[in-house]
Every structure is written in C-alpha cells, then in structure tokens.
C-alpha atoms as an extended CHARMM CRD file, in Angstrom:
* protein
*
       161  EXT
         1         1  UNK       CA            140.5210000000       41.1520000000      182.7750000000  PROA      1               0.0000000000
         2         2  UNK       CA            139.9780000000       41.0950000000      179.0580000000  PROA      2               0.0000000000
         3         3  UNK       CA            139.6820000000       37.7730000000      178.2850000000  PROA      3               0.0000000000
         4         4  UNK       CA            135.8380000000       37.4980000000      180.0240000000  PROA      4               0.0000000000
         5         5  UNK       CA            135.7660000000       40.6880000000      177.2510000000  PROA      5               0.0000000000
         6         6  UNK       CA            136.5610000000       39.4300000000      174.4800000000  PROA      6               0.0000000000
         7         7  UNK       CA            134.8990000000       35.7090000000      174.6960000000  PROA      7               0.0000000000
         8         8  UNK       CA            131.7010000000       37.2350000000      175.7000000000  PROA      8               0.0000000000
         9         9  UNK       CA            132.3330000000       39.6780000000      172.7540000000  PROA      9               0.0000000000
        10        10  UNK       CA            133.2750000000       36.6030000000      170.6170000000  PROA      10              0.0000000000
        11        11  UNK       CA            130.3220000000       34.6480000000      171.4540000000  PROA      11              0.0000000000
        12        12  UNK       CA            127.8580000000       37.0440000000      170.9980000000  PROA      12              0.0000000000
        13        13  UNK       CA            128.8430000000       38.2650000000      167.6160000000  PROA      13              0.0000000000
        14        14  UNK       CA            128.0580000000       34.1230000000      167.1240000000  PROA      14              0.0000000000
        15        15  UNK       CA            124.6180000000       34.4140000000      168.7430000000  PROA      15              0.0000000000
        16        16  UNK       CA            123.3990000000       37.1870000000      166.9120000000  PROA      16              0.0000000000
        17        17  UNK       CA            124.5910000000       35.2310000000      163.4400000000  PROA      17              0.0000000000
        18        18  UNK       CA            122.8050000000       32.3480000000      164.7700000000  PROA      18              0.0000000000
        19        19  UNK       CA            119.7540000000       33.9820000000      165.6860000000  PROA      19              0.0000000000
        20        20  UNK       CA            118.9420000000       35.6910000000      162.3180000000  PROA      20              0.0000000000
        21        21  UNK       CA            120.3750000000       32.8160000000      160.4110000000  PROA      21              0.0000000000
        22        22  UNK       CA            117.8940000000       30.6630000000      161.7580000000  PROA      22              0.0000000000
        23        23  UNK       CA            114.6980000000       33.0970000000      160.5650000000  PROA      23              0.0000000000
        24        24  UNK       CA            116.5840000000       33.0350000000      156.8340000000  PROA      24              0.0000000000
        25        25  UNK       CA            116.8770000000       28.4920000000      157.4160000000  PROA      25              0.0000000000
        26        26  UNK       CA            113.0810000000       28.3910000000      157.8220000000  PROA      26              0.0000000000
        27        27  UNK       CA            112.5250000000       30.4920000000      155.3860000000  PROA      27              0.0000000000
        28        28  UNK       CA            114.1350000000       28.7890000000      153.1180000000  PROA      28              0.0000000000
        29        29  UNK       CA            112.7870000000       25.3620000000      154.2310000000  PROA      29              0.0000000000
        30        30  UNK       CA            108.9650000000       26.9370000000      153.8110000000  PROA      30              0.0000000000
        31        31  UNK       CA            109.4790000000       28.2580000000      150.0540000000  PROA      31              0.0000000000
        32        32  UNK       CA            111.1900000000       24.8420000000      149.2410000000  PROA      32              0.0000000000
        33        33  UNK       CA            114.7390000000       26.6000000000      148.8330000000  PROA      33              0.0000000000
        34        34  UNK       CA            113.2890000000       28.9330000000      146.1370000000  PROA      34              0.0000000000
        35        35  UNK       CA            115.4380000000       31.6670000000      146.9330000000  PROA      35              0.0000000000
        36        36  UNK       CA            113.0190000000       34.6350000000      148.2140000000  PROA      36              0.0000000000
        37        37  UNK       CA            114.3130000000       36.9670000000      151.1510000000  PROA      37              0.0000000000
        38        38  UNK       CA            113.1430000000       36.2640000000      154.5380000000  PROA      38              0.0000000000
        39        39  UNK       CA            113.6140000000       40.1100000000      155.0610000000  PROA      39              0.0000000000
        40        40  UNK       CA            113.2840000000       43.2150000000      152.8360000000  PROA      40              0.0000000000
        41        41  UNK       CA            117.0610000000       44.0840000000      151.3320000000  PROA      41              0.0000000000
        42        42  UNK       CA            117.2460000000       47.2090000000      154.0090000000  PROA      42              0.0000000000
        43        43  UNK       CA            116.7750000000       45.8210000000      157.4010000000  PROA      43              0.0000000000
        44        44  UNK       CA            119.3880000000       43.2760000000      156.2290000000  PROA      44              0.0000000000
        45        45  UNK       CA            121.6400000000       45.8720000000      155.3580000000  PROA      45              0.0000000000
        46        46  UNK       CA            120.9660000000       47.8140000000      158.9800000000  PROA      46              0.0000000000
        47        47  UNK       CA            121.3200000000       44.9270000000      161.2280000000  PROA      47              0.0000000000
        48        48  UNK       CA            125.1500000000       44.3340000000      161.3190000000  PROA      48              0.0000000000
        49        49  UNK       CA            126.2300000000       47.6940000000      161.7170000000  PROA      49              0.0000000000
        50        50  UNK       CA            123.3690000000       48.1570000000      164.5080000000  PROA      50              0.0000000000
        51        51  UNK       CA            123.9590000000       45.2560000000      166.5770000000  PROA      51              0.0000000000
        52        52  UNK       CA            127.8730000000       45.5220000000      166.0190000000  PROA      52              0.0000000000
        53        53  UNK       CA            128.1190000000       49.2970000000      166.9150000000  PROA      53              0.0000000000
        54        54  UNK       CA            126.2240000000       48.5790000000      169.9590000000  PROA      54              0.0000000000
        55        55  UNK       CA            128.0850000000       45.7540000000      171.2210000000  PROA      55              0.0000000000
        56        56  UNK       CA            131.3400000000       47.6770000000      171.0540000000  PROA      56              0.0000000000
        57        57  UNK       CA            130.5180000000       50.4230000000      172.4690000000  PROA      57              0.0000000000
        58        58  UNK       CA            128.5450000000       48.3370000000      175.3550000000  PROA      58              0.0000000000
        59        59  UNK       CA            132.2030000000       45.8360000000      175.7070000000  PROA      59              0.0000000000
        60        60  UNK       CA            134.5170000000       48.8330000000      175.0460000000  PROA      60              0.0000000000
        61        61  UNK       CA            133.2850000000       50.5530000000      177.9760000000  PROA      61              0.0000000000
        62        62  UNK       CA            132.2910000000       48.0440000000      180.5180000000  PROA      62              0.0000000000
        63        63  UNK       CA            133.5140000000       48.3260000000      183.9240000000  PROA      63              0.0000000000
        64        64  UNK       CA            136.6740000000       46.6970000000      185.5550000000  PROA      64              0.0000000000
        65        65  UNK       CA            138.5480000000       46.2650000000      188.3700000000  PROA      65              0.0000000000
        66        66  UNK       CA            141.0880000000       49.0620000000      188.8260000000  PROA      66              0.0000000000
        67        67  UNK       CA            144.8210000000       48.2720000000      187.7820000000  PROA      67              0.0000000000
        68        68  UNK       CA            146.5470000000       48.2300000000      191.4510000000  PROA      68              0.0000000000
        69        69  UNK       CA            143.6000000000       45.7120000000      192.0970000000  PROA      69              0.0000000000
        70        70  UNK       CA            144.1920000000       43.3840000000      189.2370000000  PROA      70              0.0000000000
        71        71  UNK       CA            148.0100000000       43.4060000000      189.6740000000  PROA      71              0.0000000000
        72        72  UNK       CA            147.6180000000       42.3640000000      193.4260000000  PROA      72              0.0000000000
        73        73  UNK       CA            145.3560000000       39.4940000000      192.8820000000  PROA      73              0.0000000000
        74        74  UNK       CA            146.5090000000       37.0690000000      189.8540000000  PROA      74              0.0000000000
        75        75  UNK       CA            143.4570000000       34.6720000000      190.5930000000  PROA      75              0.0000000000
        76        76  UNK       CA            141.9980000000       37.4330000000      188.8160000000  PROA      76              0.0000000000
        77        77  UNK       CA            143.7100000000       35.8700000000      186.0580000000  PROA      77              0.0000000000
        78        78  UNK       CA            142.7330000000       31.7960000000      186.8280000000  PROA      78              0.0000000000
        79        79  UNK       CA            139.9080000000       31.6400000000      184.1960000000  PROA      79              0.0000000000
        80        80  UNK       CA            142.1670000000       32.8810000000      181.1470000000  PROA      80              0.0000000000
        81        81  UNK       CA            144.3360000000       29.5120000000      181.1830000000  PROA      81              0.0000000000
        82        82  UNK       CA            141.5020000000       27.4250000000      181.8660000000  PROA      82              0.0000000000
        83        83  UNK       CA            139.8320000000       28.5910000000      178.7690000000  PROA      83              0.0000000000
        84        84  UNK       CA            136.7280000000       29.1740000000      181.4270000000  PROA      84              0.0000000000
        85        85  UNK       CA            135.0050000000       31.7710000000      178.8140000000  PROA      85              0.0000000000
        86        86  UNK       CA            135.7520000000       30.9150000000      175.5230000000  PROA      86              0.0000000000
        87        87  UNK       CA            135.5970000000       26.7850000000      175.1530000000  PROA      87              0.0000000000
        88        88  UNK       CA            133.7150000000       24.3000000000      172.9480000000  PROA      88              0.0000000000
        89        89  UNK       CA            130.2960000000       23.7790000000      175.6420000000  PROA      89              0.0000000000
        90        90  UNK       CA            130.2930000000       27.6750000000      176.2790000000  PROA      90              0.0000000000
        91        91  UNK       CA            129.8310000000       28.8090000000      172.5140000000  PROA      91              0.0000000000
        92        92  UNK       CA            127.6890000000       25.7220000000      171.4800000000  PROA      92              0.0000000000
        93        93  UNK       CA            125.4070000000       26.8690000000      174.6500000000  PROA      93              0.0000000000
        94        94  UNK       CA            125.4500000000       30.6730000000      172.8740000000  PROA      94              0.0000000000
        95        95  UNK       CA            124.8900000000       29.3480000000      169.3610000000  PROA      95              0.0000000000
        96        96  UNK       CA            122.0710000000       26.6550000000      171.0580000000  PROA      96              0.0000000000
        97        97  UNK       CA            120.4400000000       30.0660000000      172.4930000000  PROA      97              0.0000000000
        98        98  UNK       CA            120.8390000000       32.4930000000      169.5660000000  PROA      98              0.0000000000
        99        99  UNK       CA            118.8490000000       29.3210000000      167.8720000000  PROA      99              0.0000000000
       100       100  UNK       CA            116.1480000000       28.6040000000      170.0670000000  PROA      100             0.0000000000
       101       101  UNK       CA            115.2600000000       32.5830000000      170.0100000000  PROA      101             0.0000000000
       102       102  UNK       CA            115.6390000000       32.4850000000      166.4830000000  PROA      102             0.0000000000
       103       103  UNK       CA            113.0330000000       29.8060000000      165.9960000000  PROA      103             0.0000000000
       104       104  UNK       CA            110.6640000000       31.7290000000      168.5150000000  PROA      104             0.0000000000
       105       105  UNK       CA            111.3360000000       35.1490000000      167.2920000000  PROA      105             0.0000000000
       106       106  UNK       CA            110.6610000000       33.9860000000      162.8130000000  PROA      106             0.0000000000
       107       107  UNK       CA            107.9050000000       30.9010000000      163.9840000000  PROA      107             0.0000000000
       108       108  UNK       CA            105.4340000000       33.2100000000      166.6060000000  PROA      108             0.0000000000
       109       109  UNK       CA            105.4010000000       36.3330000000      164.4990000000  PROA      109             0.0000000000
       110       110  UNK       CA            105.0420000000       34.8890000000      160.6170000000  PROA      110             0.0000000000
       111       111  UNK       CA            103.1290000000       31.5470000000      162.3200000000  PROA      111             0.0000000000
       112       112  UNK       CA            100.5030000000       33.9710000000      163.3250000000  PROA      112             0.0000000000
       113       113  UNK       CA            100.5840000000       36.8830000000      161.2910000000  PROA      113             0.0000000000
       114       114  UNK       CA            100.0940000000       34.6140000000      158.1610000000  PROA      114             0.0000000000
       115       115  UNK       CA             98.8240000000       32.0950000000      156.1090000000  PROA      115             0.0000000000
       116       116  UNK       CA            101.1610000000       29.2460000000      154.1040000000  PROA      116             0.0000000000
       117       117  UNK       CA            100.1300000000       30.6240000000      151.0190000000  PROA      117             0.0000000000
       118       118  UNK       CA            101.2530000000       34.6400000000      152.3390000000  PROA      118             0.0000000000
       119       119  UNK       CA            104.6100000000       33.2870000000      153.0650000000  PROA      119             0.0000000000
       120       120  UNK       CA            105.5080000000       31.6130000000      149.4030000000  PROA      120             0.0000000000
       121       121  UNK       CA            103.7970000000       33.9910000000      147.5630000000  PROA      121             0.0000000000
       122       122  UNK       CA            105.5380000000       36.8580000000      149.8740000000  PROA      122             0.0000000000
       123       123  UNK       CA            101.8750000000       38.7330000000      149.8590000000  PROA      123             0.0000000000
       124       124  UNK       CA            102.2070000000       42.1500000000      151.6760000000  PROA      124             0.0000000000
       125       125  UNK       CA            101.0050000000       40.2980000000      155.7720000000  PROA      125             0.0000000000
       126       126  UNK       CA            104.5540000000       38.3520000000      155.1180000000  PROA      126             0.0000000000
       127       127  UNK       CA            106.3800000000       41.5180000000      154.6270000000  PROA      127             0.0000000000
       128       128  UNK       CA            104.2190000000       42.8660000000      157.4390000000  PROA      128             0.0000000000
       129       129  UNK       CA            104.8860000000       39.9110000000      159.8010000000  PROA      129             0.0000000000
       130       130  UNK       CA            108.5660000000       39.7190000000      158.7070000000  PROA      130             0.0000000000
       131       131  UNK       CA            109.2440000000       43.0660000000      159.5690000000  PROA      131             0.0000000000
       132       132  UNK       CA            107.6320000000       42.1200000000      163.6440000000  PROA      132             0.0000000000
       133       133  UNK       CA            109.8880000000       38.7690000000      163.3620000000  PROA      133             0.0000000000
       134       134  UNK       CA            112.9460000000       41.1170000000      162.1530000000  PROA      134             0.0000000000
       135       135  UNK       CA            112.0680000000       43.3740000000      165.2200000000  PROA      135             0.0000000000
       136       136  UNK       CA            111.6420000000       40.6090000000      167.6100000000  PROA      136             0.0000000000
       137       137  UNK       CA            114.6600000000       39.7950000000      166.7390000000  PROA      137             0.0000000000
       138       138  UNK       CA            116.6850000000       42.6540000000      166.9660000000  PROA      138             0.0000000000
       139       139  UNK       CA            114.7670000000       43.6940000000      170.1080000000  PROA      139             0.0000000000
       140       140  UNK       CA            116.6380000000       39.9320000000      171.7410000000  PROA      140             0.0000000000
       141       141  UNK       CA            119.6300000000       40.8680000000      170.5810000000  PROA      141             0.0000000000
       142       142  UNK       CA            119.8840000000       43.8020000000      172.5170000000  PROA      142             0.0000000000
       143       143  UNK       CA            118.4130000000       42.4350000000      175.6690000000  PROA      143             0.0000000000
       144       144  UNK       CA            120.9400000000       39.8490000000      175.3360000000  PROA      144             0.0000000000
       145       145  UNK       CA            123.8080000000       42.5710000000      175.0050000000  PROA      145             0.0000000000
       146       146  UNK       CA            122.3120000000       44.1480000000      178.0870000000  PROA      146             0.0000000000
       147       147  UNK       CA            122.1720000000       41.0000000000      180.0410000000  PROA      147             0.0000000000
       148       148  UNK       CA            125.8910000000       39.8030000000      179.1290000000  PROA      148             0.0000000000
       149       149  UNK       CA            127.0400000000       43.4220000000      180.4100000000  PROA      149             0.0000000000
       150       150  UNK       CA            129.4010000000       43.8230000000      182.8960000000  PROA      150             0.0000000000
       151       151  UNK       CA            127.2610000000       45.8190000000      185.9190000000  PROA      151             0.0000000000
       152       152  UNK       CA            127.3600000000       48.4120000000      186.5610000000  PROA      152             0.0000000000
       153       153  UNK       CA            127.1890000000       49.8570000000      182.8230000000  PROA      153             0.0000000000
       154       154  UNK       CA            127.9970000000       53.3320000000      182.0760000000  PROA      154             0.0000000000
       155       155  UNK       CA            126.0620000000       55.6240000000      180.6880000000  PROA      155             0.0000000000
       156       156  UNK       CA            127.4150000000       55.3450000000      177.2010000000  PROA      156             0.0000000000
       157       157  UNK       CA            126.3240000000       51.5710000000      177.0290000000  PROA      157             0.0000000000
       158       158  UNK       CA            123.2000000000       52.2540000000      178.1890000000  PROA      158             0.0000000000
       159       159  UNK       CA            122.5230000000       55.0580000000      175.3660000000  PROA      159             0.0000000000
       160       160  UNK       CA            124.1420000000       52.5880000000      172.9960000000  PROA      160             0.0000000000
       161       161  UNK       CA            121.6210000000       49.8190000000      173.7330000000  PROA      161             0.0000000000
C-alpha cells in the first residue's frame, strides 16, 4: 500500500526539480552563462515550501484500501517486489515530463512576452514574462499533483492543491 506512495511521492519531488531546473538551463544558455536569475530571489524562495507542503499533505492523506482488505489480498502487495513504481524507465519518464513542461512553460511565456535583448539585459517585460513562466510553472506542478492523486481525494488535498 505505501510503496505506490512513496515512489509517486519520490518521483514527483524529481519532476518538479526538473521542471524549474530546466527554465534556470535556458536561461543560462540565453545570457551565455553570465550568471543572472531566471526568477526574482522571492518566488525562488516560495516554490519549495509551496509545492512540498502541498504534495504531503495531498500523499499523506490519500485514500487506501482498508486494513482487513489489504491483509486478505497479498497481490495487493505484487508491485512492491517488482519494483513496478519506482524503477529506472518510470523516473526517467517523470524527469522526461517535468522537462518537456519545463521547456513549454520558460520558452512560450519569455519567447513571446520578449525580445532577445529584454532577456540579457533583464529589462522590466523579462521580469514581467518571468513571473507568467514562474506561474505557468507552478500552476503544472499542481495539476500534476492533482493528476498523480489517489481518487477519490479528501477534502484536505483538495484545499491543499
């Protein structure tokens, strides 16, 4: 029963690293590794504890099977030895996800929002146009939690999201 948990748990904390590290790799590939912030200094400082707090309080009170159930069927149990949740194609598949919306979420809002000269001289439309690519972001990141869920959710995970 907790194994789906915790590799879904695992997995996700590694697509949410992948999809903002991915905005902060183009970045630095467009200023020619000069060192600027892809984000302003406080939505980097909000994200973890945002994202984090609501994945564990989404995972922490997902729904299960009850206890007499589990104990009377051990195929319950089948995809914990197999390694089913939590092996090498499963996470690169998360990490090849939290990528691709990475690229979509940084390239479609500071693509179009600005010019090449906005984004290396970090004129006030890339600050505008990283704070939509920041919110696209975390916006995914919670639709992901939501769609990784175990269903029904409780009201506490849905408040949470």
């Amino acid at each position: 029963r907790t194994y789906k948990r915790i590799a879904t748990f695992l997995c996700f904390f590694m697509y949410k690293s992948a999809i903002l590290g991915c905005c902060y790799i183009i970045y630095a590939h467009t200023v020619n590794f000069a060192g600027k912030l892809a984000f302003p200094e406080g939505l980097e400082a909000v994200f973890p504890p945002l994202t984090s707090t609501a994945a564990m309080i989404v995972f922490a009170t997902d729904a299960d099977c009850t206890d007499a159930i589990a104990l009377q069927s051990p195929q319950l149990y089948s995809p914990g030895p197999q390694r089913a949740y939590m092996n090498l194609p499963v996470v690169l598949w998360w990490l090849l996800i939290g990528t691709f919306h990475g690229v979509i979420a940084w390239c479609v809002s500071v693509g179009i929002l600005t010019s090449a000269w906005q984004r290396t001289q970090q004129h006030d439309r890339f600050w505008e146009a990283s704070f939509v690519a920041f919110s696209a972001v975390f916006i995914i990141v919670h639709a992901k939690l939501v769609q990784v869920a175990e269903k029904p959710m409780q009201a506490r995970a849905i408040a949470a999201v």
